[in-house]
N, CA and C atoms of all chains as a GROMACS GRO file, in nm:
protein
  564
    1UNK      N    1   4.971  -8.907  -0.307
    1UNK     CA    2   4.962  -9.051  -0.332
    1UNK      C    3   5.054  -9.086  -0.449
    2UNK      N    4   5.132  -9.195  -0.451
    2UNK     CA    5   5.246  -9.257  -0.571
    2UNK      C    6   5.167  -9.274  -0.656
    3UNK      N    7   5.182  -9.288  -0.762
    3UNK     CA    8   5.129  -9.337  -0.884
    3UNK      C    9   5.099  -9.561  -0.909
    4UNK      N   10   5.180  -9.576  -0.774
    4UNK     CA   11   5.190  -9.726  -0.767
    4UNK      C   12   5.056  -9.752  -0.688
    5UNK      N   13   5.028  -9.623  -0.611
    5UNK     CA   14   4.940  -9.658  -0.484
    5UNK      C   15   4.754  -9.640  -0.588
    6UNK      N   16   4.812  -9.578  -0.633
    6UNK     CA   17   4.684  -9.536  -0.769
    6UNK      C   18   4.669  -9.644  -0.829
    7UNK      N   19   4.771  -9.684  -0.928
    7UNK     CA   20   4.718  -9.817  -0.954
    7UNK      C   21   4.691  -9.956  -0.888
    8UNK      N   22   4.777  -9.953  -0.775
    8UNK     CA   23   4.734 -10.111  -0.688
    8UNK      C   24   4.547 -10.014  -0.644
    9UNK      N   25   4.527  -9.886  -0.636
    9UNK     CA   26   4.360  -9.887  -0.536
    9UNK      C   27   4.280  -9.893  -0.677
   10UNK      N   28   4.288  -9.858  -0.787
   10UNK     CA   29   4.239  -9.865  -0.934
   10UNK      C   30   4.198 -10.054  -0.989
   11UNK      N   31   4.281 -10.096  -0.947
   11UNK     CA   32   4.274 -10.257  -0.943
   11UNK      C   33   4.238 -10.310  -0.863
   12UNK      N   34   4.255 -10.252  -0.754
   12UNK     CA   35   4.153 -10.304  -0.632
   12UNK      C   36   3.984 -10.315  -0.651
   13UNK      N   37   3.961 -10.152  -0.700
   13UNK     CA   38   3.787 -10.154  -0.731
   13UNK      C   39   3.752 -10.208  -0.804
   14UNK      N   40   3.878 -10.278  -0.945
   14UNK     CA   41   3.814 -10.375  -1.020
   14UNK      C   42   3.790 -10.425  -1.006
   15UNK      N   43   3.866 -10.550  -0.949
   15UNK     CA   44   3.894 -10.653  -0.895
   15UNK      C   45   3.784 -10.776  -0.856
   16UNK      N   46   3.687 -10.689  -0.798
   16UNK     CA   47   3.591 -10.770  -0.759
   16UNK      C   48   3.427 -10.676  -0.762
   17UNK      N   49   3.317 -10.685  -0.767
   17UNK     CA   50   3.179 -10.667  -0.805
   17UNK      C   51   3.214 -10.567  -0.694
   18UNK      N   52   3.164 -10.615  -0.584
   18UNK     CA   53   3.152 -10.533  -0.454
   18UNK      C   54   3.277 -10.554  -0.335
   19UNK      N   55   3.333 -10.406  -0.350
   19UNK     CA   56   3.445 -10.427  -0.259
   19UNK      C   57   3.472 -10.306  -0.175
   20UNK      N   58   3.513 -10.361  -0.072
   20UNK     CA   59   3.419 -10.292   0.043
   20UNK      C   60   3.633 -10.259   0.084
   21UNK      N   61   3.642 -10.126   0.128
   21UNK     CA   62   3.755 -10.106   0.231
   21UNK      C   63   3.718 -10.076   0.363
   22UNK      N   64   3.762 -10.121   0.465
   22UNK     CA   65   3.739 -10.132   0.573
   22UNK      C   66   3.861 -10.161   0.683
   23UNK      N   67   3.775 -10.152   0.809
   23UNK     CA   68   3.921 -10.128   0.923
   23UNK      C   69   3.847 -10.326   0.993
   24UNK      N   70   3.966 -10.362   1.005
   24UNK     CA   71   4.000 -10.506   1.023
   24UNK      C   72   3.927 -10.623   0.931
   25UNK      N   73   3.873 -10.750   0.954
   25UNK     CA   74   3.772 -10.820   0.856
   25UNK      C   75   3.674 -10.804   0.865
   26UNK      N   76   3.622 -10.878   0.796
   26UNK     CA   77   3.456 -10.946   0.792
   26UNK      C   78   3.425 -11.014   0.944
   27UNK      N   79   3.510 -11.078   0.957
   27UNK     CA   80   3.504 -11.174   1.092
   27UNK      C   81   3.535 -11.037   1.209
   28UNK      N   82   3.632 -10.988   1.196
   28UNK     CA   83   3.682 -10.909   1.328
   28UNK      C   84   3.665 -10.802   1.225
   29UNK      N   85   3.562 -10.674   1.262
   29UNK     CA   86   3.593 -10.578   1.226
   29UNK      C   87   3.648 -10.521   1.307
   30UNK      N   88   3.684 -10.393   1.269
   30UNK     CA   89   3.789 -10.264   1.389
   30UNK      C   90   3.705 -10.186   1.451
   31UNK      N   91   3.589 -10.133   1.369
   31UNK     CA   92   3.510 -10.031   1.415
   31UNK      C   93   3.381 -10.047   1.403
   32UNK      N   94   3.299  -9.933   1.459
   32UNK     CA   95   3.136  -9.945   1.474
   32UNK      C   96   3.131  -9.938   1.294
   33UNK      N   97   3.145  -9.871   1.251
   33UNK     CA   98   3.130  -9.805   1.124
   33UNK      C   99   3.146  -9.948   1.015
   34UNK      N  100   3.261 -10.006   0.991
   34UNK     CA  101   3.271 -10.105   0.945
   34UNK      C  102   3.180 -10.238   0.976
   35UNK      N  103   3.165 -10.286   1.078
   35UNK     CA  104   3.114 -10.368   1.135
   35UNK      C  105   2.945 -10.325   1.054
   36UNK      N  106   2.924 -10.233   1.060
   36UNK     CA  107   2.758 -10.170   1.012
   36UNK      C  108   2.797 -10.223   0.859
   37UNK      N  109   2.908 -10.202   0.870
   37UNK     CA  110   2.872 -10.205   0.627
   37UNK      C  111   2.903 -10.353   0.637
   38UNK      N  112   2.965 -10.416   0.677
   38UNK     CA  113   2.916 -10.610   0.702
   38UNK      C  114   2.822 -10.639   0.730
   39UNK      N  115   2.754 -10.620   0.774
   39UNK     CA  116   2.621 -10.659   0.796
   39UNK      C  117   2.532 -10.591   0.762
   40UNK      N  118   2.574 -10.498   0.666
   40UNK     CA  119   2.452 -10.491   0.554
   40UNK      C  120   2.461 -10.548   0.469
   41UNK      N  121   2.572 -10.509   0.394
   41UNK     CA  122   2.638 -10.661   0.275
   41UNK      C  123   2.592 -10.803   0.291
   42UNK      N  124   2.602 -10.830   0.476
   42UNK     CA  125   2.566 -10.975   0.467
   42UNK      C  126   2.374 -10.982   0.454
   43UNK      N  127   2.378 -10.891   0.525
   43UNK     CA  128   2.142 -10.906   0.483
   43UNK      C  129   2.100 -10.868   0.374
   44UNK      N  130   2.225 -10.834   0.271
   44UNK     CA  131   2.182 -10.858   0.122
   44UNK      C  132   2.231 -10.930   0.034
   45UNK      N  133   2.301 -11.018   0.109
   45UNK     CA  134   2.288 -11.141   0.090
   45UNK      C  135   2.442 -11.197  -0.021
   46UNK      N  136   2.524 -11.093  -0.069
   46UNK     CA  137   2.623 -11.064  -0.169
   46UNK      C  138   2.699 -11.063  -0.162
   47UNK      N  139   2.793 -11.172  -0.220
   47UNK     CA  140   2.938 -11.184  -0.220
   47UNK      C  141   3.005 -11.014  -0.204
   48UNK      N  142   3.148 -11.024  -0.162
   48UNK     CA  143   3.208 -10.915  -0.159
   48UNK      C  144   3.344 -10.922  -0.140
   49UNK      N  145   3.407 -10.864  -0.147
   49UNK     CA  146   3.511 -10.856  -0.134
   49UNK      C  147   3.602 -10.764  -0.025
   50UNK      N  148   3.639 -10.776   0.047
   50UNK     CA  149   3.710 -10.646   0.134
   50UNK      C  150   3.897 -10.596   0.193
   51UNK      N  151   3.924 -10.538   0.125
   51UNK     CA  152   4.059 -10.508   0.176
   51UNK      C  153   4.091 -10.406   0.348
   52UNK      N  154   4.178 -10.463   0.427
   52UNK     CA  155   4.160 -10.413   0.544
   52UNK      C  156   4.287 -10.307   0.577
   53UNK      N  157   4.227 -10.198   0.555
   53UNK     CA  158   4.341 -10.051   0.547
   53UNK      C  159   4.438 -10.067   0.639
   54UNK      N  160   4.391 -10.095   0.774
   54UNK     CA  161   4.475 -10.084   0.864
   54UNK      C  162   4.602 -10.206   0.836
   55UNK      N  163   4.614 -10.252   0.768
   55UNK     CA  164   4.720 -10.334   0.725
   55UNK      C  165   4.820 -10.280   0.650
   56UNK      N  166   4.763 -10.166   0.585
   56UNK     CA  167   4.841 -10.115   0.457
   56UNK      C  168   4.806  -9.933   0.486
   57UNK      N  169   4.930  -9.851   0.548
   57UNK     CA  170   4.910  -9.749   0.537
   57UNK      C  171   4.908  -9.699   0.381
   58UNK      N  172   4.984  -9.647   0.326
   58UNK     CA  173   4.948  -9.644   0.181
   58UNK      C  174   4.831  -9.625   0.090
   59UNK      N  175   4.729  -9.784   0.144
   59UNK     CA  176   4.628  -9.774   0.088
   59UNK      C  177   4.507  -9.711   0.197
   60UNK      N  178   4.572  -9.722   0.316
   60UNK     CA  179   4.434  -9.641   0.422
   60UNK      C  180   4.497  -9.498   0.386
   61UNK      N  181   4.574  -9.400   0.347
   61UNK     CA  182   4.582  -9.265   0.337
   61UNK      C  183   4.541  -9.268   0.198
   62UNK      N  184   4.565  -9.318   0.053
   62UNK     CA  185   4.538  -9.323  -0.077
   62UNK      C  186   4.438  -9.325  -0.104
   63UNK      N  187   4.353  -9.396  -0.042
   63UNK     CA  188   4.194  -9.412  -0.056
   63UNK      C  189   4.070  -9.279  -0.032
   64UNK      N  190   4.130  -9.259   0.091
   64UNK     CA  191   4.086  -9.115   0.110
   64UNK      C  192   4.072  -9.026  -0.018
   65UNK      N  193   4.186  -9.003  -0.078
   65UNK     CA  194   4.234  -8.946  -0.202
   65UNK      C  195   4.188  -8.968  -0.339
   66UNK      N  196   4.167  -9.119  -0.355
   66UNK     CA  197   4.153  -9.214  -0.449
   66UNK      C  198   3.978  -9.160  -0.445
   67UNK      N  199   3.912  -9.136  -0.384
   67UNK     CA  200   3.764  -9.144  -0.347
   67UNK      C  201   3.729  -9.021  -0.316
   68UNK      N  202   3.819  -8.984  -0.285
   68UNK     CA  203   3.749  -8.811  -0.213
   68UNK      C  204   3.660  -8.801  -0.126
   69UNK      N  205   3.714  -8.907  -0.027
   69UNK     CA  206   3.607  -8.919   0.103
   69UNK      C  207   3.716  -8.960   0.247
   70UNK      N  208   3.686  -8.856   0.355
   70UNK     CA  209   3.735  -8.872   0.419
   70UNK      C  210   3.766  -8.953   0.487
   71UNK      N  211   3.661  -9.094   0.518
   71UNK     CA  212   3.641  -9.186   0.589
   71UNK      C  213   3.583  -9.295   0.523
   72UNK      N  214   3.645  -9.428   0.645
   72UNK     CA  215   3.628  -9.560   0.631
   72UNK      C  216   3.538  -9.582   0.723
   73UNK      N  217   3.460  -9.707   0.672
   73UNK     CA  218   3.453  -9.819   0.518
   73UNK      C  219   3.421  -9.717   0.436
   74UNK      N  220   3.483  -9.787   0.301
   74UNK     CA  221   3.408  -9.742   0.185
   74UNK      C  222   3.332  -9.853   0.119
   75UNK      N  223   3.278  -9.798  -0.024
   75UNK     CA  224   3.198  -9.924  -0.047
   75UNK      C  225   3.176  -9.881  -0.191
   76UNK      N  226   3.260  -9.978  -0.298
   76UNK     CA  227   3.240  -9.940  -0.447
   76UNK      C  228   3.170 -10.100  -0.484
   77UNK      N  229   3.121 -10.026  -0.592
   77UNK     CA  230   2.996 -10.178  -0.682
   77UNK      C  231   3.063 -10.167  -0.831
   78UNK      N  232   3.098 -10.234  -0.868
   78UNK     CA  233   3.162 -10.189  -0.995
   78UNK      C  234   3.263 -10.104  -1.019
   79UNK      N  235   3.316 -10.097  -0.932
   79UNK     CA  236   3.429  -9.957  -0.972
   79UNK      C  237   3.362  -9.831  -0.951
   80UNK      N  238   3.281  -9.853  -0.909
   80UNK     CA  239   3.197  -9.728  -0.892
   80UNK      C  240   3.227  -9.637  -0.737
   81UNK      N  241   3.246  -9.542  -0.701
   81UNK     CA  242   3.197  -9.535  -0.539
   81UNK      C  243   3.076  -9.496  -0.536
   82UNK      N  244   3.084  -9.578  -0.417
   82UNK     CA  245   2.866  -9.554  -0.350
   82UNK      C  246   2.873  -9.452  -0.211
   83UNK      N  247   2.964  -9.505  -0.123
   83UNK     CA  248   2.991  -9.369  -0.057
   83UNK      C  249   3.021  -9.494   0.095
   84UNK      N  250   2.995  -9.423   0.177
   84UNK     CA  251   3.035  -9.468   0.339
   84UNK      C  252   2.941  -9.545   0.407
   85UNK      N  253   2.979  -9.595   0.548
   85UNK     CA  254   2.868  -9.662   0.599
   85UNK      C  255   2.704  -9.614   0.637
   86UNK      N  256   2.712  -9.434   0.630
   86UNK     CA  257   2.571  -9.378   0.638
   86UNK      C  258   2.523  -9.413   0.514
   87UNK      N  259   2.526  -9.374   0.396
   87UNK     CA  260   2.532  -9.372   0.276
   87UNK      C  261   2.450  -9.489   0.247
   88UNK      N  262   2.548  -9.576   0.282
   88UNK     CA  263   2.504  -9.762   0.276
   88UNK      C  264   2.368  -9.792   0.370
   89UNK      N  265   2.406  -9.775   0.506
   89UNK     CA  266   2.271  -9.742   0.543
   89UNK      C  267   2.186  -9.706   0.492
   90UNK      N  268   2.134  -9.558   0.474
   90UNK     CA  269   2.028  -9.515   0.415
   90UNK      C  270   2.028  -9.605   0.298
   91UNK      N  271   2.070  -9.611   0.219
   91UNK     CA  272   2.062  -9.678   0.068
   91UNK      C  273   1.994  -9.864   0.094
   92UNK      N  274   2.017  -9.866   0.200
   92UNK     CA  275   1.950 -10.035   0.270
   92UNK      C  276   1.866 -10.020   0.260
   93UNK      N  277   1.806  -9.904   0.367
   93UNK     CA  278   1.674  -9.878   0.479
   93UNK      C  279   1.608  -9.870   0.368
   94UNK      N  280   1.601  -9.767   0.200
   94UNK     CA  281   1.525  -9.759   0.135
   94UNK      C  282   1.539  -9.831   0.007
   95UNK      N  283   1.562  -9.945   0.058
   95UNK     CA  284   1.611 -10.033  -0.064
   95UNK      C  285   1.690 -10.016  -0.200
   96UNK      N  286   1.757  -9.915  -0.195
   96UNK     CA  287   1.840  -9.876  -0.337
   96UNK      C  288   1.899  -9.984  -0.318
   97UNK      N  289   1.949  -9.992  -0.240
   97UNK     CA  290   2.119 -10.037  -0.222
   97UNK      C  291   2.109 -10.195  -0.339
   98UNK      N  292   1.985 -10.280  -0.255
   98UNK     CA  293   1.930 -10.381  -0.272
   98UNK      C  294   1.897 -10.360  -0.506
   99UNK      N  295   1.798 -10.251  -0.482
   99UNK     CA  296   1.835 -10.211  -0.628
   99UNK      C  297   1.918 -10.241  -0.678
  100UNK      N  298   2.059 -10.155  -0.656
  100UNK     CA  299   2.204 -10.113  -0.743
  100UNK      C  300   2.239 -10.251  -0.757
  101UNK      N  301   2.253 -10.366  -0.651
  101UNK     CA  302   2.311 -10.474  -0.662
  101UNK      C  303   2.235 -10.563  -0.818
  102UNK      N  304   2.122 -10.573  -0.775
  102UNK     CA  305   1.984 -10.628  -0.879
  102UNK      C  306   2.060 -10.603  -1.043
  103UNK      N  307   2.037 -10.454  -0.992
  103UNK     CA  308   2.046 -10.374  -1.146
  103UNK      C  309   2.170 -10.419  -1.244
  104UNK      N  310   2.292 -10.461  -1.114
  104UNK     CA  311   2.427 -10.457  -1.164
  104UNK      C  312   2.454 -10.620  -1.216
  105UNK      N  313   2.319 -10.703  -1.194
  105UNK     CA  314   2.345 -10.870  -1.201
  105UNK      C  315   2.416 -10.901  -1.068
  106UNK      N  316   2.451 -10.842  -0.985
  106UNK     CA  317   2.518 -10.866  -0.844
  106UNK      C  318   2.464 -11.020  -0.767
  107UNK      N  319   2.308 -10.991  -0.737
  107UNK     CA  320   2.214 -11.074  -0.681
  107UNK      C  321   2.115 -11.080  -0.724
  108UNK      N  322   2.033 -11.187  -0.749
  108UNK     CA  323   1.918 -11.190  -0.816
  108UNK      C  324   1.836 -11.147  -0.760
  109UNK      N  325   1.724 -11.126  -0.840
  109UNK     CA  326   1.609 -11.025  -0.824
  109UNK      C  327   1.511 -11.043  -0.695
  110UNK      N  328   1.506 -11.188  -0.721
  110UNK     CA  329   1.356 -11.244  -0.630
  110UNK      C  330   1.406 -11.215  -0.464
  111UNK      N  331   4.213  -8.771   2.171
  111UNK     CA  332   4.125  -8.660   2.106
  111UNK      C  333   4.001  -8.624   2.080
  112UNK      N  334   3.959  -8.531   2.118
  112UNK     CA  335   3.791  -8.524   2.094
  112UNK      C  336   3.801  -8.376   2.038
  113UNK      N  337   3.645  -8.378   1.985
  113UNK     CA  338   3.564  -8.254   1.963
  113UNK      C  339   3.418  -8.190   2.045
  114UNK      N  340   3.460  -8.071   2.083
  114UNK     CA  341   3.266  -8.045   2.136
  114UNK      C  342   3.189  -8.030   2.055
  115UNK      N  343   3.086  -8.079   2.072
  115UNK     CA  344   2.941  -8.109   2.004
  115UNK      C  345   2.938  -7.952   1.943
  116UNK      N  346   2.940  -7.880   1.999
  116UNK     CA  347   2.926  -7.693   1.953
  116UNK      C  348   3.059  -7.637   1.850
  117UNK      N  349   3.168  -7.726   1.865
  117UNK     CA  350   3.218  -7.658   1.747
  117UNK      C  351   3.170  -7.726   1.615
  118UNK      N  352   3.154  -7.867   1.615
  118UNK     CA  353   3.109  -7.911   1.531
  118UNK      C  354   3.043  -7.834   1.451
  119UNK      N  355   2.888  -7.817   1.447
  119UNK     CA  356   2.788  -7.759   1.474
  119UNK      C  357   2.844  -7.591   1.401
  120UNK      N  358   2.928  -7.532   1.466
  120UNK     CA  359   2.927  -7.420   1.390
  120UNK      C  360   3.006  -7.433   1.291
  121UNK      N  361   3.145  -7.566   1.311
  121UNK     CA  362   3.205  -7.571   1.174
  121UNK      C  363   3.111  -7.589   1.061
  122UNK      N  364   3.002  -7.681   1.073
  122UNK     CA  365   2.916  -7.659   0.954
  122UNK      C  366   2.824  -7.597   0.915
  123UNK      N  367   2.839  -7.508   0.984
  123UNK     CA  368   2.751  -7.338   1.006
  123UNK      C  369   2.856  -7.286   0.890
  124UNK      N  370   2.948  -7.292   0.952
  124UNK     CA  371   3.031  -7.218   0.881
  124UNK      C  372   3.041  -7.228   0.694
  125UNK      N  373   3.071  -7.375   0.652
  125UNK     CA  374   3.024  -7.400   0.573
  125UNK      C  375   2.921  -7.400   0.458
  126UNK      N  376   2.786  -7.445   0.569
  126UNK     CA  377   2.672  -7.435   0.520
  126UNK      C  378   2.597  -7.336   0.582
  127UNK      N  379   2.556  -7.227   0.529
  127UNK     CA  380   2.540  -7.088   0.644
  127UNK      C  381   2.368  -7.102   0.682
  128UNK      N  382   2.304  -7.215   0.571
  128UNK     CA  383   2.172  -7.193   0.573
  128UNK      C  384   2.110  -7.326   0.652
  129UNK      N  385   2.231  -7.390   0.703
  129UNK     CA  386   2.192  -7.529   0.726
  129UNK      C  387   2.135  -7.535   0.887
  130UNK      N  388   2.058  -7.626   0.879
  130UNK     CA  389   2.002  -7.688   1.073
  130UNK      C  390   2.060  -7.772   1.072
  131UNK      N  391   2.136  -7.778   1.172
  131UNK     CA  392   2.260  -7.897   1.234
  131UNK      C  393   2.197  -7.932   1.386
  132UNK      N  394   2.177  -8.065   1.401
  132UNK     CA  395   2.153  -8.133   1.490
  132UNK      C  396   2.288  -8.209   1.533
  133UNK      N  397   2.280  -8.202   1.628
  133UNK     CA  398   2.421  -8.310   1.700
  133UNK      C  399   2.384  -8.401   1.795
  134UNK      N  400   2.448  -8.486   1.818
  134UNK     CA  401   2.382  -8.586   1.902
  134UNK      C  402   2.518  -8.638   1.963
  135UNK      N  403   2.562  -8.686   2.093
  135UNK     CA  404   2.657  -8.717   2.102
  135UNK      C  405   2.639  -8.878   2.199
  136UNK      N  406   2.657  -8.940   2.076
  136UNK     CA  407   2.625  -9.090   2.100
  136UNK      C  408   2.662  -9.170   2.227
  137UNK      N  409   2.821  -9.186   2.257
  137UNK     CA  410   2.824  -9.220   2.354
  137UNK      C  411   2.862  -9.151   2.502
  138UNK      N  412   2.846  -9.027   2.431
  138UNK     CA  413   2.852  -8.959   2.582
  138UNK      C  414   2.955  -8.942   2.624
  139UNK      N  415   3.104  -8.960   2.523
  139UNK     CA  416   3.235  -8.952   2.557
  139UNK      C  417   3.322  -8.830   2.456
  140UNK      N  418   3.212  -8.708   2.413
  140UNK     CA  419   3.216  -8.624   2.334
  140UNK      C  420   3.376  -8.698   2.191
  141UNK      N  421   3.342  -8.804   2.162
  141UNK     CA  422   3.403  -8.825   2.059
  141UNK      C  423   3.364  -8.918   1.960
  142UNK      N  424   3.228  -8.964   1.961
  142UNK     CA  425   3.124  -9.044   1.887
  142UNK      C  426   2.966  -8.948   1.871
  143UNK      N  427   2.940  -8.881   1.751
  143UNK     CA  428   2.890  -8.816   1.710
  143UNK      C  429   2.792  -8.863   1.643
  144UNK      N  430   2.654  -8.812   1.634
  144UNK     CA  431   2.609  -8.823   1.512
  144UNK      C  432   2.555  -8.671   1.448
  145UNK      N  433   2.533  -8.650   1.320
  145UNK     CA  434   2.545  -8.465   1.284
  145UNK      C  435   2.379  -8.545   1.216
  146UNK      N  436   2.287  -8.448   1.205
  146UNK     CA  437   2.142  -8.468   1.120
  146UNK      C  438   2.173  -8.316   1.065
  147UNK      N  439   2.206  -8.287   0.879
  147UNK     CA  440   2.246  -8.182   0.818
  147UNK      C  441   2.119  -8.146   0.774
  148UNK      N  442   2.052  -8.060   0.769
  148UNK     CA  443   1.934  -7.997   0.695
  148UNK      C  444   1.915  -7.883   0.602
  149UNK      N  445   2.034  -7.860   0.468
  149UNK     CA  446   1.999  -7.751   0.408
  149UNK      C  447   1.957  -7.755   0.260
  150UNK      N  448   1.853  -7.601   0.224
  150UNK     CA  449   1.835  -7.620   0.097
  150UNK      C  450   1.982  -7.632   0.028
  151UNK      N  451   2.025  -7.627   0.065
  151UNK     CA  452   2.163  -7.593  -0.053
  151UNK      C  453   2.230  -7.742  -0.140
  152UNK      N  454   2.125  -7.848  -0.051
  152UNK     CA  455   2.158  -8.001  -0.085
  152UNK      C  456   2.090  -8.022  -0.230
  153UNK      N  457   1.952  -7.966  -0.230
  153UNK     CA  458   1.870  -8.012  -0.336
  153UNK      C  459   1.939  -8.004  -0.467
  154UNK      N  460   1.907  -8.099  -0.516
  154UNK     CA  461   1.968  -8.173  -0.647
  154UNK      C  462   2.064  -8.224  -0.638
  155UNK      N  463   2.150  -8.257  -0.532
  155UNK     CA  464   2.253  -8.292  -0.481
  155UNK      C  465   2.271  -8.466  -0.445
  156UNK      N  466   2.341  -8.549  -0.518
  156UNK     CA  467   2.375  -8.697  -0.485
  156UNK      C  468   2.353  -8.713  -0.357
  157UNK      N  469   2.365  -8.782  -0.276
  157UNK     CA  470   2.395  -8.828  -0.085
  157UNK      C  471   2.542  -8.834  -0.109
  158UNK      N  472   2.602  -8.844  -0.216
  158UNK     CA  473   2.779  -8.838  -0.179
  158UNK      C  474   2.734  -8.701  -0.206
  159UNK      N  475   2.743  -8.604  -0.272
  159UNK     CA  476   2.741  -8.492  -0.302
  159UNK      C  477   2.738  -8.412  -0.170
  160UNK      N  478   2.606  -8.410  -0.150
  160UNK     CA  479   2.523  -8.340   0.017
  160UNK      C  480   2.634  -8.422   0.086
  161UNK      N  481   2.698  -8.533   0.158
  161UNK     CA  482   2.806  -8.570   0.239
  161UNK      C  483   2.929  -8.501   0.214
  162UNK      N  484   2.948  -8.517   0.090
  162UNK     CA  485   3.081  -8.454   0.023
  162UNK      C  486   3.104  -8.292   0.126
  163UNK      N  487   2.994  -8.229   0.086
  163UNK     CA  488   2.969  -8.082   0.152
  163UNK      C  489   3.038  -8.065   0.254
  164UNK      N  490   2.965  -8.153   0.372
  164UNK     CA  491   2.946  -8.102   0.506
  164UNK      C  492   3.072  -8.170   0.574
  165UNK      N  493   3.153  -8.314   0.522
  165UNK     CA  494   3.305  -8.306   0.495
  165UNK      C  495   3.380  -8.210   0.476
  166UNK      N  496   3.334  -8.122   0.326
  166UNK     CA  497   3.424  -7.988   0.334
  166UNK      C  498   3.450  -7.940   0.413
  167UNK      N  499   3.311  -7.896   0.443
  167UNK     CA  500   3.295  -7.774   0.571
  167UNK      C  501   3.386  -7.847   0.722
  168UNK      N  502   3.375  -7.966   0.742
  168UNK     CA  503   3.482  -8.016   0.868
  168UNK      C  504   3.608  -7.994   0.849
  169UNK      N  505   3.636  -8.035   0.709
  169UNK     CA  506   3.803  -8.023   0.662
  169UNK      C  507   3.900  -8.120   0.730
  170UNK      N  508   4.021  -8.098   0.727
  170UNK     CA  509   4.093  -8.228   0.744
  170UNK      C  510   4.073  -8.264   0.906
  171UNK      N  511   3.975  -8.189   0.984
  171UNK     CA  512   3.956  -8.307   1.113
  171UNK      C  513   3.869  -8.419   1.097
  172UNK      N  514   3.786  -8.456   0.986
  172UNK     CA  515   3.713  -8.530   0.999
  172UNK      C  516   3.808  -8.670   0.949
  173UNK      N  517   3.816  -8.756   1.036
  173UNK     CA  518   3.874  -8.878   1.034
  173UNK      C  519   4.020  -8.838   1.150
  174UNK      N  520   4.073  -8.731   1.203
  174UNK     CA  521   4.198  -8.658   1.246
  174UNK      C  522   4.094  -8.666   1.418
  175UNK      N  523   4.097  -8.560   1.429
  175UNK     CA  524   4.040  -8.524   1.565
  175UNK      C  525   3.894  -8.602   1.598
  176UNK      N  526   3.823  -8.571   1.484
  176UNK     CA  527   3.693  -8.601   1.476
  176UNK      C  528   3.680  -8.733   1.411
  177UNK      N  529   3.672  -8.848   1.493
  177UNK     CA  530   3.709  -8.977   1.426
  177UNK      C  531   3.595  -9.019   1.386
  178UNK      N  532   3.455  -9.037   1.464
  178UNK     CA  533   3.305  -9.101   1.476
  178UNK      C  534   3.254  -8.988   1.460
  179UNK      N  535   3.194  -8.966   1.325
  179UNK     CA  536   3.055  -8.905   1.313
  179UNK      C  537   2.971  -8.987   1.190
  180UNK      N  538   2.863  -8.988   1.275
  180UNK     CA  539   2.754  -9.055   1.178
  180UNK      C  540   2.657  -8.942   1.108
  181UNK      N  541   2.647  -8.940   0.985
  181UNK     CA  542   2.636  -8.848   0.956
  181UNK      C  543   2.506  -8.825   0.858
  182UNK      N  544   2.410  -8.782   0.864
  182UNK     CA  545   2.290  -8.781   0.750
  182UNK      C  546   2.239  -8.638   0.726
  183UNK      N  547   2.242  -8.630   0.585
  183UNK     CA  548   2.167  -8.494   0.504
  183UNK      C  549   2.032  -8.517   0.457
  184UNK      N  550   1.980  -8.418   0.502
  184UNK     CA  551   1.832  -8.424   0.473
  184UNK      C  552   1.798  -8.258   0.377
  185UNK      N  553   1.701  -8.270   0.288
  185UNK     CA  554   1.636  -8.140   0.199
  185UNK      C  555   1.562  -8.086   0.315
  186UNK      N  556   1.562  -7.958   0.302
  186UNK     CA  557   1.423  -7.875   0.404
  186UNK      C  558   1.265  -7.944   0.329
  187UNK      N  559   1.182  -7.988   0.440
  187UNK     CA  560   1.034  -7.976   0.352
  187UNK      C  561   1.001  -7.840   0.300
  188UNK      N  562   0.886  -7.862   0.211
  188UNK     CA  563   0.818  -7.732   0.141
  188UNK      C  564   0.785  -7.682   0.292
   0.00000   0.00000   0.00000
């Protein structure tokens, strides 16, 4: 990975609270996988942000790298990584996820 | 490109030597997967961590050959 590609994916996770990489949009996702981490994002109710890899080789091979995870979506809260669309799942089903957001001022509590 | 459900399965045998690997092959077009990982070797281990693993153990086919796997790690019960 360039050192350009490091810093445009480094500014990316800043960038915004919750930002999600993924294959096509919010509206049109690409895949089963993606499409699952939208609509968890959306039943918790939280702004987000999402960049769509398949637009940008660069950042769909860098990310991998950048994260140390083989596969898309990803899904960082703060600059943080949280991990993939299982990940996100489980972390729904048992309400962390819903937590981490809370915890982070993301979405309010109630 | 696809993978059989059985190499899968032993690639993360291979890996994880102590692990129960369940496979499931979702749509029936041996290239949409789901893996259920079961080893002690997870405990104390993040869910990226325990994922991180059983990634290793696939190595660079996972996202390559092996595009769809859904994937969950579980601890052995007592």
């Amino acid at each position: 990975m360039s050192d350009d590609t490091q810093v445009r994916l480094a500014s990316l996770v800043e960038g915004a609270d919750v930002m999600l990489f993924m294959k096509g949009s919010p509206l049109f996702p690409q895949c089963g996988f993606s499409s699952r981490a939208i609509a968890i994002l959306q039943h918790l109710g939280t702004e987000f942000e999402s960049v769509d890899v398949l637009q940008d080789q660069d950042v769909r091979q860098g990310i991998k790298a950048f994260s140390d995870w083989p596969t898309i979506p990803q899904l960082y809260v703060k600059g943080e990584f949280i991990g993939g669309s299982d990940i996100m799942m489980e972390m729904y089903e048992s309400g962390e996820l819903k937590e981490l957001l809370v915890e982070k001022g993301i979405v309010p509590a109630a | 490109m696809a993978m059989d459900a059985h190499e899968i399965e032993m690639l993360i045998r291979a890996g994880l030597p102590d692990a129960s690997v369940e496979i499931t092959d979702l749509a029936g077009d041996g290239d949409h997967y789901a893996a259920r990982v079961t080893s002690a070797s997870f405990r104390g281990q993040s869910r990226l961590q325990q994922q991180r693993a059983v990634y290793a153990a696939l190595g660079d086919r996972m996202g390559g050959v092996l595009h769809a796997l859904q994937l969950t790690t579980a601890i052995p019960q007592e």
